[in-house]
Each structure stands twice: as C-alpha cells, then as structure tokens.
PLY file of the C-alpha trace (Angstrom):
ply
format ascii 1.0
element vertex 506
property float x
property float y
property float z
element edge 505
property int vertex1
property int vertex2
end_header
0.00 0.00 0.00
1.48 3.50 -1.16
0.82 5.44 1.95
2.44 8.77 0.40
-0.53 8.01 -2.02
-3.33 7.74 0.53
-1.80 10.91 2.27
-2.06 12.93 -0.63
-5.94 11.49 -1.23
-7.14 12.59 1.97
-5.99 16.57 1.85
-7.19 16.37 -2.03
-10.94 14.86 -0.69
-10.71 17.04 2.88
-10.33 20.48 0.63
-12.70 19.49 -1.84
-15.58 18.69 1.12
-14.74 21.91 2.96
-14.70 23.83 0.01
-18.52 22.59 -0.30
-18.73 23.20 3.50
-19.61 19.24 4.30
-16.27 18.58 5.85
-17.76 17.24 9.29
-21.26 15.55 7.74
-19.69 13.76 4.89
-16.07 12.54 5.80
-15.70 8.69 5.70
-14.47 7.57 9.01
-11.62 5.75 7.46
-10.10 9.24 6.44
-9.65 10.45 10.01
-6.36 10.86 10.87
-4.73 9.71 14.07
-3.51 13.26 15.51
-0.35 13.15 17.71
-2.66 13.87 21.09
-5.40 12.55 20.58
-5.06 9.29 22.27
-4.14 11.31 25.11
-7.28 12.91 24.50
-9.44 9.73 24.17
-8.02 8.42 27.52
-8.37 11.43 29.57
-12.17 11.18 28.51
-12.53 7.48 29.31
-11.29 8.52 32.94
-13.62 11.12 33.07
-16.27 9.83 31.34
-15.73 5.90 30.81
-17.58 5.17 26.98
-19.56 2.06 29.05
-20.97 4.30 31.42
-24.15 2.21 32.20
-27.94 4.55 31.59
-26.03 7.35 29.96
-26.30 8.17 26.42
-23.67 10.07 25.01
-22.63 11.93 21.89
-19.59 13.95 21.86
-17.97 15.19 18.84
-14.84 17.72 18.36
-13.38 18.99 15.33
-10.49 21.38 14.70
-12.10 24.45 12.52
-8.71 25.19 10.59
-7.65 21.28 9.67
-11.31 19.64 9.40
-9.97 16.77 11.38
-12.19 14.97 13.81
-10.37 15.81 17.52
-13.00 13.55 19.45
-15.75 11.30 18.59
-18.18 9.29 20.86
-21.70 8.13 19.30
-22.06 11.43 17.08
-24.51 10.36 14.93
-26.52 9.15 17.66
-29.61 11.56 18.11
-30.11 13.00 21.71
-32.15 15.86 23.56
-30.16 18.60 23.33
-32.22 21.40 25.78
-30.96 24.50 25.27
-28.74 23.84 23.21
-31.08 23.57 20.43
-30.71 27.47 20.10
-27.55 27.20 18.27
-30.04 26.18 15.47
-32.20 28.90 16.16
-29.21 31.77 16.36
-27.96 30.17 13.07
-30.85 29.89 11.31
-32.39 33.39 12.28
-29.10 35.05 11.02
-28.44 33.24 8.02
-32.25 33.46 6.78
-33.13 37.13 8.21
-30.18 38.81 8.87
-28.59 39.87 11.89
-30.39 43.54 11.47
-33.37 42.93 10.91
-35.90 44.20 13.61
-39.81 43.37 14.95
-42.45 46.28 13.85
-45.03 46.60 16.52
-47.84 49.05 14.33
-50.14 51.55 16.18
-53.17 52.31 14.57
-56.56 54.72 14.72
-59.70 54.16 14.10
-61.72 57.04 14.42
-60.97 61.26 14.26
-57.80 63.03 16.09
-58.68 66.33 16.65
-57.21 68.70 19.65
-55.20 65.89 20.52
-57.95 63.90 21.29
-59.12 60.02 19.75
-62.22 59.73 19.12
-62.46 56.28 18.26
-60.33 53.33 19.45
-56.44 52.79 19.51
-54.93 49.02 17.55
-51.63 47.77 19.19
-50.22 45.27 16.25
-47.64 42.71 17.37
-44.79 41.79 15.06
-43.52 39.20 17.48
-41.13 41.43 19.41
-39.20 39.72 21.99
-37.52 43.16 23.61
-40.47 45.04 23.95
-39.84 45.25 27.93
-40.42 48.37 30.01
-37.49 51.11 28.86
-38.55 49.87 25.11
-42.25 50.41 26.20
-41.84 54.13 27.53
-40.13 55.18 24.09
-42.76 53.49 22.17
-45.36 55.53 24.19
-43.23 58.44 23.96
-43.06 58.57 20.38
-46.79 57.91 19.96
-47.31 61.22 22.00
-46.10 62.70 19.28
-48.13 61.97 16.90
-50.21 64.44 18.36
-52.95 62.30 20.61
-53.36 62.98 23.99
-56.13 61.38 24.79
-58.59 58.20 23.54
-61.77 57.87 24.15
-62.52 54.78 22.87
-60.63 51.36 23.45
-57.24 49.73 23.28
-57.08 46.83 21.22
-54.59 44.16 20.90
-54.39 42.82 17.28
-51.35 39.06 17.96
-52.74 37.72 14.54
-48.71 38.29 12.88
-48.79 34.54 14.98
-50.53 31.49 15.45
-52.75 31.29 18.74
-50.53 28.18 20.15
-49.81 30.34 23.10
-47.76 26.90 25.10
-46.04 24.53 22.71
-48.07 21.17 23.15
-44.23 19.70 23.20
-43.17 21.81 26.56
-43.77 19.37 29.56
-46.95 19.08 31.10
-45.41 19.44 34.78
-44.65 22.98 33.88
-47.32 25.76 34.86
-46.34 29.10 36.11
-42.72 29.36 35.69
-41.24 31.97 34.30
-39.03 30.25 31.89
-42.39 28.52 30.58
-43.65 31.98 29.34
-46.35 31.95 26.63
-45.31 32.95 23.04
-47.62 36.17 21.65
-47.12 38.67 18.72
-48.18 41.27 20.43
-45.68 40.51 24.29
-44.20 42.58 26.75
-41.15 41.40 29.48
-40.97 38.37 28.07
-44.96 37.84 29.24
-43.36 37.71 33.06
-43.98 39.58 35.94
-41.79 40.09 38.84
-43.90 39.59 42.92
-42.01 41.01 45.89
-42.81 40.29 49.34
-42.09 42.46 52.27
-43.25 41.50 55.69
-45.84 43.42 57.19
-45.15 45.87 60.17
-45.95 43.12 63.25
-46.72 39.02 63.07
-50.21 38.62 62.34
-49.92 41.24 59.95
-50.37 40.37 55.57
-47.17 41.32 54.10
-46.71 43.97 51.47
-47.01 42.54 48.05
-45.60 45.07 44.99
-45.56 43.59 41.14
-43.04 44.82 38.61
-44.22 46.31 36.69
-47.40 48.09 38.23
-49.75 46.98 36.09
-53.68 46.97 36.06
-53.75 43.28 34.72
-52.33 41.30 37.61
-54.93 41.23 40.46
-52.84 39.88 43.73
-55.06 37.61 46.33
-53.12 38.26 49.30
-53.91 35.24 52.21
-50.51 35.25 53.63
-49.08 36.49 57.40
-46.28 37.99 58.53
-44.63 35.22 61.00
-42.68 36.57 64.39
-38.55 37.26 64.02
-36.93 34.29 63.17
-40.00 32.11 62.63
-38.61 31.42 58.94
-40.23 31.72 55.50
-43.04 29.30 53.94
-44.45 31.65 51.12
-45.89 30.28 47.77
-46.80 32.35 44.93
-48.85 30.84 42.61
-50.30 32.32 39.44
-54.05 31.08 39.17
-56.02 30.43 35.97
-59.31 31.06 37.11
-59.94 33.10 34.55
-57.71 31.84 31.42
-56.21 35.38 31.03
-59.72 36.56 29.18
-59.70 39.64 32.15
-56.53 39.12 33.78
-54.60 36.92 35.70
-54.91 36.35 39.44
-51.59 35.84 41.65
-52.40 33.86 44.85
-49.74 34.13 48.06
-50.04 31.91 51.31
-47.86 31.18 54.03
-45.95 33.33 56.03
-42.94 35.86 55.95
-41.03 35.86 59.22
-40.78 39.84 60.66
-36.75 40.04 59.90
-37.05 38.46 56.20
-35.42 40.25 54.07
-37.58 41.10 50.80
-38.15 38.00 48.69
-38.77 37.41 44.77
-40.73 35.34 42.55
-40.97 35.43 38.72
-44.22 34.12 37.04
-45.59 34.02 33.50
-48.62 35.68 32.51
-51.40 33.88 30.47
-52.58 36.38 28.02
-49.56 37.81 26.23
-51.83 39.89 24.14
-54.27 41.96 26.95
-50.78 42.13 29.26
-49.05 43.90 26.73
-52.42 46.08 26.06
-53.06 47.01 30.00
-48.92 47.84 30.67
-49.12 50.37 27.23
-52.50 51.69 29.07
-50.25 51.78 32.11
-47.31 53.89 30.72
-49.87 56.05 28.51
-51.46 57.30 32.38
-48.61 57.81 33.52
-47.40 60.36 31.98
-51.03 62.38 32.68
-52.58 61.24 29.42
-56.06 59.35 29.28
-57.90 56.25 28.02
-61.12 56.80 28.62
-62.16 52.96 27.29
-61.44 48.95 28.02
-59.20 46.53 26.91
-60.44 43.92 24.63
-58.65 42.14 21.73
-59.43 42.20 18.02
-58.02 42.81 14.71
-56.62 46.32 13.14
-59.82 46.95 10.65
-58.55 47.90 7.00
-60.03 51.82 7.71
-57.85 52.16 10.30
-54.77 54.57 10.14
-51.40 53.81 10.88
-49.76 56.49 13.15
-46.55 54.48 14.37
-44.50 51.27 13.46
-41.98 50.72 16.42
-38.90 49.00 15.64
-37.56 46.48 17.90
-33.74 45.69 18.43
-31.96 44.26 15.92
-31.77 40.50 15.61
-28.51 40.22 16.57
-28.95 41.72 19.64
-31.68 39.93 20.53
-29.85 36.62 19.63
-27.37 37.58 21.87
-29.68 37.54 25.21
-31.72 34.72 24.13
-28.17 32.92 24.28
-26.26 34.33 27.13
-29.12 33.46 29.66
-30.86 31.18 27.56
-34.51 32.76 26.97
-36.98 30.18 25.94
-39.53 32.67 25.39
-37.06 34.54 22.71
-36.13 31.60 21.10
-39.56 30.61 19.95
-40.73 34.36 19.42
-37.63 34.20 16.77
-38.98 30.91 15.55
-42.11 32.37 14.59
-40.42 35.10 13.35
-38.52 33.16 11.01
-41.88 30.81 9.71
-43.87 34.17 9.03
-41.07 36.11 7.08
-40.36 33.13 5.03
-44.02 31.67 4.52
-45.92 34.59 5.69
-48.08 35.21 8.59
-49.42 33.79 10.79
-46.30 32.52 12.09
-46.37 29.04 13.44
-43.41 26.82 15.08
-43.48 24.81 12.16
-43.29 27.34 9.49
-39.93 28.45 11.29
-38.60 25.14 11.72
-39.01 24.25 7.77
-37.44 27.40 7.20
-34.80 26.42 9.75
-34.58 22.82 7.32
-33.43 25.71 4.60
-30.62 26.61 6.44
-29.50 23.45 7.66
-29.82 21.39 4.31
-27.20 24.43 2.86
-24.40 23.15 5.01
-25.49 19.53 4.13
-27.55 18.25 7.46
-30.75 17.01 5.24
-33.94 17.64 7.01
-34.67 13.47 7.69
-31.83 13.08 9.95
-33.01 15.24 13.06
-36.59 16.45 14.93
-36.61 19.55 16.03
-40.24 20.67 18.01
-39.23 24.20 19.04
-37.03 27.12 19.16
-36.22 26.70 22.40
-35.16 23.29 23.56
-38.03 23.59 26.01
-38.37 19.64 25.43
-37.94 16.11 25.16
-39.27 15.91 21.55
-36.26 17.34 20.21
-33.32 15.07 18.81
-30.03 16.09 17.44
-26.39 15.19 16.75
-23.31 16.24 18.41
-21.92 15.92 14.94
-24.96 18.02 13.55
-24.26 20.75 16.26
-20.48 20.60 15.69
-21.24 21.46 12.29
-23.40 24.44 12.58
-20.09 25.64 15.01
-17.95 25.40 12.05
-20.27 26.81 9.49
-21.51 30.29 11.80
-16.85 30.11 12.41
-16.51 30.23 9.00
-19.26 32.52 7.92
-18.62 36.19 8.56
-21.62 37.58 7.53
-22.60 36.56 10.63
-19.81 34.93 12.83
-19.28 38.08 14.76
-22.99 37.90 16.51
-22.89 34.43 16.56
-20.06 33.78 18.55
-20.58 37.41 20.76
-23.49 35.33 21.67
-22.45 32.21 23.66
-21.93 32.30 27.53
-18.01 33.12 28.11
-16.80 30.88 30.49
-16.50 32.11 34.03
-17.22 35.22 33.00
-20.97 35.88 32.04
-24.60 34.33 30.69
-24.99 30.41 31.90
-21.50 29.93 32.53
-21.34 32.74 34.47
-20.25 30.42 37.26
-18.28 27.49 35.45
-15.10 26.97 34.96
-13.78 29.64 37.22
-9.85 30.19 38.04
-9.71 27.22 35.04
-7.47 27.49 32.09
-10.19 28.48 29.56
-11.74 30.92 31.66
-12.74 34.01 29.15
-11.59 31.08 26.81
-14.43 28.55 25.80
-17.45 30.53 24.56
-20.43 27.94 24.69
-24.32 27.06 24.64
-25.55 25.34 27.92
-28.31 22.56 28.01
-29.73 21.62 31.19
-33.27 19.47 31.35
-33.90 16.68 34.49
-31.43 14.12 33.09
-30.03 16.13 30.51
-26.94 18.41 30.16
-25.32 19.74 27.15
-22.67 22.06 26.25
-21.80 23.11 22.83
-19.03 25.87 21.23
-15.81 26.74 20.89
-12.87 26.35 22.70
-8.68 26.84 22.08
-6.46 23.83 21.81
-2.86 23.94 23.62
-1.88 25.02 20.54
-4.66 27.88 20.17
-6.10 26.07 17.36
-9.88 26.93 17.38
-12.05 23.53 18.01
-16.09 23.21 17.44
-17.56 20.66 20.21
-20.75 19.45 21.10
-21.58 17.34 24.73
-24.75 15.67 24.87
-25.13 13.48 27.35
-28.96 12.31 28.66
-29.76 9.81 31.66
-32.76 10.31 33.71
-31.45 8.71 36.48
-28.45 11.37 36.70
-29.11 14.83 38.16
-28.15 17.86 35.55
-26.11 19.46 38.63
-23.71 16.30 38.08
-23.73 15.85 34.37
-22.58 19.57 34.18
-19.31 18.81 36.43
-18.55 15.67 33.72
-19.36 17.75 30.72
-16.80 20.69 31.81
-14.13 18.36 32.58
-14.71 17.19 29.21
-14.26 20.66 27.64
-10.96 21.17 29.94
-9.71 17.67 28.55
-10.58 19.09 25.00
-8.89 22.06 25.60
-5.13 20.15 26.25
-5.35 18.77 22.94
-2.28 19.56 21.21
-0.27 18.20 17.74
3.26 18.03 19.12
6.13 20.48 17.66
7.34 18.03 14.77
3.12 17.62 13.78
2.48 18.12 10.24
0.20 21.86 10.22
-2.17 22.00 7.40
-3.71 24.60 5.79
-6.68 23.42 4.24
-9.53 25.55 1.94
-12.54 26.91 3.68
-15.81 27.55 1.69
-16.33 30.33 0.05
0 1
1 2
2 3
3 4
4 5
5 6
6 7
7 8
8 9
9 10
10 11
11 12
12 13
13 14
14 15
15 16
16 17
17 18
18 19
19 20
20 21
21 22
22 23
23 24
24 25
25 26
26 27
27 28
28 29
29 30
30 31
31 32
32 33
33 34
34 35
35 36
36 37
37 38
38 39
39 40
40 41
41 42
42 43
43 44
44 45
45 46
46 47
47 48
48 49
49 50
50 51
51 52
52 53
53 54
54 55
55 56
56 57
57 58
58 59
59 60
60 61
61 62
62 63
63 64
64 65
65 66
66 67
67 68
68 69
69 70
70 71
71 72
72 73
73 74
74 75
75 76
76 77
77 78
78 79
79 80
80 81
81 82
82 83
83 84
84 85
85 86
86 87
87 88
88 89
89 90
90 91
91 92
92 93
93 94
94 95
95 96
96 97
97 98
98 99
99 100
100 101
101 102
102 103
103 104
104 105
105 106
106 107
107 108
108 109
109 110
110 111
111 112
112 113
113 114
114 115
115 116
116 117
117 118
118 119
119 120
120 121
121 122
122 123
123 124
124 125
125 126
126 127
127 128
128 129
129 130
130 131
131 132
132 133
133 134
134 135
135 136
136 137
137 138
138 139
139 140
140 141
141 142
142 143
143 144
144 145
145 146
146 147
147 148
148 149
149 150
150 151
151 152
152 153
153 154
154 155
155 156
156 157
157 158
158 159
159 160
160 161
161 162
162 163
163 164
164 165
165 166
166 167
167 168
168 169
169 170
170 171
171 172
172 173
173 174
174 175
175 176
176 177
177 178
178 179
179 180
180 181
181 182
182 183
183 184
184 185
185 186
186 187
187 188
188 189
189 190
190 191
191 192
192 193
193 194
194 195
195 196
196 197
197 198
198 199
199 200
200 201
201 202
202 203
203 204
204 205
205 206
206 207
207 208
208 209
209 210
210 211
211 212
212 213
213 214
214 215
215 216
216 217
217 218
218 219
219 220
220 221
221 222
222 223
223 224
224 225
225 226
226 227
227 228
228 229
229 230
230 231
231 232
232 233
233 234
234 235
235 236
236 237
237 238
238 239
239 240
240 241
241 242
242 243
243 244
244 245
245 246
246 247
247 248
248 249
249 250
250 251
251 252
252 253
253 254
254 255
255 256
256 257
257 258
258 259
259 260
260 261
261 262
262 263
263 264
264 265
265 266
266 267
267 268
268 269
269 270
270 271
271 272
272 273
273 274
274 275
275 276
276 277
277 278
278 279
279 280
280 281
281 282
282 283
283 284
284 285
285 286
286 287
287 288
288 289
289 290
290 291
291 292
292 293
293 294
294 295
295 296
296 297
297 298
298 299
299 300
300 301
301 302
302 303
303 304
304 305
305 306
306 307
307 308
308 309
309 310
310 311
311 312
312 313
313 314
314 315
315 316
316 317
317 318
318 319
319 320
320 321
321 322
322 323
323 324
324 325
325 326
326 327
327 328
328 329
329 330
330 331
331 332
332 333
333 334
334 335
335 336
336 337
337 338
338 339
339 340
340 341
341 342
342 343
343 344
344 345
345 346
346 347
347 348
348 349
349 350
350 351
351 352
352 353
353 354
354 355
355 356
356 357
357 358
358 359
359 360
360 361
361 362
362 363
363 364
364 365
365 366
366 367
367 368
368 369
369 370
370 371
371 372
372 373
373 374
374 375
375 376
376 377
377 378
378 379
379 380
380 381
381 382
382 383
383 384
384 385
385 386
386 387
387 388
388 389
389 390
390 391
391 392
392 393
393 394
394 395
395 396
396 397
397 398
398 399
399 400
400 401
401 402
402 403
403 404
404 405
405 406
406 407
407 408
408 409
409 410
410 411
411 412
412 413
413 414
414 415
415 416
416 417
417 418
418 419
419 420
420 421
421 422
422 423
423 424
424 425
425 426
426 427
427 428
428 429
429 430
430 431
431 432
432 433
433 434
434 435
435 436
436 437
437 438
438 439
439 440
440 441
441 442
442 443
443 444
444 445
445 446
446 447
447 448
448 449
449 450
450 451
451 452
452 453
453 454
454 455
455 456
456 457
457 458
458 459
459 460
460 461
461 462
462 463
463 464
464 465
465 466
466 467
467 468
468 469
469 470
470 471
471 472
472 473
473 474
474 475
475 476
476 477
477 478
478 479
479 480
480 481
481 482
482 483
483 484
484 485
485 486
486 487
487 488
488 489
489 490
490 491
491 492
492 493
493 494
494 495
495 496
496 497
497 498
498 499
499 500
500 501
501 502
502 503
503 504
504 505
C-alpha cells in the first residue's frame, strides 16, 4: 500500500468537502487521521467519562475548525435531547435566513378622528412578534406615539397578535410545567418576556399580611393576598402561585399563602402571565397614564380593521442583539418568538413553530444536514421531543466560524466561560476561563454544552456534549461535561506535527 498516495488522497478529498462546506457531515471515518494527542485525548475522557458508562447516552464530537480533522468522537450520529442547546439552530438559522439587522415592527393604529389631541375612536396595538419590547422599550414606544399628536382616547385599546398562530404553550413543553417563568407563553403582540416580577415584604408586626408590589405596576395582575407575617426568626413558607381562574380573558390572578417571618429580608418570585396579548395592552395603558394622558375605554382584543390609520411602526432591536440575550441566559420565550419570526417572514403570517422550523430545514440542508436526519419541536429546547447530533451541532459551530456575515454575533453570543450568561459560574480560576465561549443545556437528566474552545496550541475547536440519563441529576452531568471541555482544551499536535492549511468555503 502507497501510503504517500493515501496521504495525498485525503488533503485532495478534505479540501474538496470543505470547500462545499460538508467537511464534518460527509467525511468517511476511514479518512480520520490519528492526531499526535489525541489518544491522550481519548483516555483522559474514558477517565472522566468511561464510553460504558451504564444509563447514559452520550454523543460527543470535536473537530479542529482550521484542519477539518475529527479531535474527538463518541456516538455522534446518535440523536439526543439537546435542551438548550437547540438554540444554536435557532441563532444560526435566524441570522443566516433574516439577517442579523433585521428588527420586529409593533404598528399603532386609529380608528376614528384626532382632533385637539384627542381620539375619538379606538387605539390598535399590532404585534410583530417582538421579543424586547420590555419596560425602557415600552416608555419610548409611548413616547413617540405622543407625538403623533394624541393625547387622549376615548374609545378602546385593542390588541391585534394575529402576525402569529394562537398556540400560546407549545403542546411539546412538559406538562409538569405551569407558572414558571421560563415557561412563558409565546404572543405577537408581548411585553417582558410575558413575566412579571412579585415582591414580598413583611408586614409591620406578626399577624400582619405582608406587602405585596408587582413589577411592573400593572392593572392586569390582580394579587389575592392570604398570607401572614410570621414573628422574628420564625422562617419563611411563602408560595406564589399564578391562578387560571380566569384563562387570562380579564386578567390573571396571583395567589400568596404562608408566612414571611418579621426580619425576612424582601423575597422574589418570577411568574408568567397567560394572556400575552391583553398584558401587553393594560402595561401600554399603564405607561400612557402615567405620563397624565387618558384612556377613557377597556381593553379587549381584536383585529386592526382595513379603515384604520397607521400612526406608528416601532422598531424592535436588531436580531442580533436579541440573539445575543436569548443565548447568554438562555430565553426560551425569545427563542420561539424568533422561531415564529422566522416561519412568518419566510411563509408569511401567521407565524407558526413549524413554518420556522421548515425554514430552519433551509438553512440546515445548505451546510449539508438534510432535514430526515433530526426532529426539532421548538425554538427553544423547552423539550424532550427534540433530537439532534453532536456531529450536527459541531457542524453548525464550524459553518456560523466560518461565515462572517454573521460569525461576529454568533459567537458574541455564547456564555463566556466564568465570565458571564450560563457559565457565568463554570469553569472559574480554570485554564479556559474568558476562553471557551459555549451554549448550555440543562433538562432533568439532561446536560449539554456546545461551542468553541482553544487547543494547547490555540487552534480553534467546534464541540458538542450531549449526554442524557434520567437517572443522573443535571447538577452532576454539568461537572462531567466541563471536565470534558478542559480535557478538549489540552489537545495539542506536538512540535514536529504536520500543520495544514486546508480551503474553507467560500
């Protein structure tokens, strides 16, 4: 055998794939080279993470972005629930298919006369689907509008969400989830990610209800206070539940019990909402009173009649930006708001998951993952329905690395390790502190961790952890999957390894 020969085959094939960016889908296995560290790799791994490891599935895949060559493989074709990490689909998709400055219109429209500054008739809010329409973005909006001219309405405020679907919950979220906020409801017309904040103060002597406060004041959010302010040093038992006894149609009802010792300090809870759509209405009604203007109707919901006048279109943040906080603390509610984002620019409104994830398909079957060889459910990674690659991950890494039309928002996006977002608090005092930028997954027996990281010889490396066993808890999984990353991170090609510079796509 003419090994010279086979040499000289591989870099021809290995340029010629990544020149049609397929180099991680399509390689044979037989063409991976054995690197000078990587069984020092592989056996650092086994010893963290032994490949037998009985219950847990794993897929783990590593490839140097430069050289194409596989670093680390374990089961990468092998399809797992990837959590959060499913929104390195999402980011990639969003910014190859809409840009990253493209931006969310909300429209404001009349319906009636404007004379004196005063509406007669009623005032449309029109969602686009904005996901950063929280309360600073809320005052300007309002603040503009006053400029138009109208002081005050005397007819309604109506919410027009019809830019989406009605599919408020994703019938794929899990059914154990209620009122959390990270199980917000998705809404074309949203505001604060369709959350509200609940503090709790104690009251001014045991027996007394404590002082409940919601942020933001709002006149959709009725409180049911039926909890007690416990004597000093009694301890906290408070539970903040948000009711549906009346599906959002009026409003939603929080519900405290228990009781706040008389030394607590103030305590938190964050809750969804139920109706994205009248929230949104009552906190514009909110912010248009408080600056001494008036709204003399209801709110209701409805659709922006064809006679009405548009006086504003708001512009959200750009996509980009957005991306980048959906990422760094991984915002389910953004990542599905995007989704449907993506399904009604590309098929039209409404927009539905599904619409977005074809659209997503686009993007994916361009850097050769075909559309039959994954399930994807949501944006968001929000559940178990959702199967993917490390391999497949690994190679949306490499294609966002290689693209810069949008590699500089991609990659500003992912968690820096010990520094902010999800890893925030991982891999402190570590050698790839401010190093590794990556995309944390964390469901009950699941833990992910995809990005980039530097090899010993700073040669950039894609990688994708997925590793899924109900019986482990995430908490542990997390401490394997970071040693992982650190054990990644030695790899290195020795001084007399061969470096190759090999074509990237155009």
């Amino acid at each position: 055998m003419n090994l010279s020969c086979n040499w000289l085959t591989y870099i021809f094939f290995v340029g010629l794939l990544c020149m049609q960016a397929e180099a991680i889908n399509r390689r044979p296995k037989s063409e991976i080279p054995i690197v000078p560290n990587k069984a020092k790799v592989e056996a650092s791994i086994e010893m963290i993470l032994p490949a037998t490891k009985k219950h847990l599935d794993q897929g783990i895949f590593a490839v140097s972005i430069p050289q194409g060559d596989v670093i680390f493989e374990r089961n990468p074709d092998q399809l797992h629930v990837p959590a959060s990490v499913n929104k390195v689909f999402t980011a990639y998709a969003v910014l190859k298919k809409l840009r990253p400055t493209t931006t969310f219109k909300t429209g404001i429209y009349a319906k009636g006369t404007i004379s004196n500054g005063t509406l007669t008739g009623d005032l449309y809010l029109k969602g686009g689907g904005d996901p950063s329409l929280v309360s600073e973005r809320m005052w300007m909006m309002v603040n503009e509008l006053t400029r138009s001219g109208i002081k005050d309405i005397t007819g309604n405020v109506i919410a027009d969400s019809s830019y989406f679907d009605q599919e408020k919950n994703p019938a794929s979220r899990p059914k154990y989830l209620k009122d959390q906020a990270y199980n917000a409801p998705i809404g074309a017309l949203s505001f604060n990610f369709n959350t509200t904040t609940i503090y709790v103060r104690a009251g001014e002597a045991p027996g007394k209800p404590p002082t409940v406060y919601t942020d933001p004041v709002n006149s959709y959010i009725d409180v049911v206070n039926q909890a007690t302010t416990g004597k000093t040093g009694s301890g906290n038992s408070i539970v903040v539940v948000r009711t549906k006894f009346v599906e959002g149609d009026i409003g939603d009802t929080v519900l405290l019990r228990g009781s706040i010792s008389l030394d607590s300090k103030e305590l938190r809870f964050y809750r969804n909402i139920v109706n994205p759509a009248l929230y949104t209405a009552h906190m514009f009604k909110t912010f248009w009173e408080q600056r001494g203007l008036k709204i003399a109707g209801h709110i209701d919901e409805g659709i922006v009649p064809p006679n009405a006048k548009q006086i504003l279109e708001f512009d959200s943040l750009p996509v980009w930006q957005i991306i980048w906080g959906m990422n760094k603390f991984s915002n389910n509610f953004v990542a599905d708001q995007l989704m449907k984002k993506l399904g009604a620019d590309t098929w039209g409104p409404p927009g539905t998951l599904q619409k977005g994830i074809t659209a997503m398909g686009d993007a994916l079957e361009d850097i050769g993952i075909p559309r039959n060889s994954y399930q994807i459910q949501d944006g968001s990674g929000l559940t178990r329905d959702t199967h993917v690659t490390a391999r497949q991950i690994a190679t949306i890494l490499a294609a966002a690395y290689r693209d810069f039309s949008i590699a500089p928002e991609f990659i500003a996006s992912l968690g820096i390790a010990g520094e902010d977002g999800t890893l925030k608090n991982r891999f402190p005092n570590s050698s790839v502190q401010s190093l590794l930028r990556a995309k944390t997954g964390t469901l009950d027996g699941v833990t992910a961790l995809a990005g980039y990281l530097p090899s010993a010889d700073n040669e950039m490396l894609a990688f994708a952890i997925l590793l899924n066993d109900p019986r482990q808890k995430h908490g542990r999984m997390s401490g394997w999957a970071d040693q992982i990353a650190l054990a990644l991170s030695k790899f290195t090609r020795g001084k007399d390894a061969p470096i190759r510079r090999l074509a990237q796509p155009d």
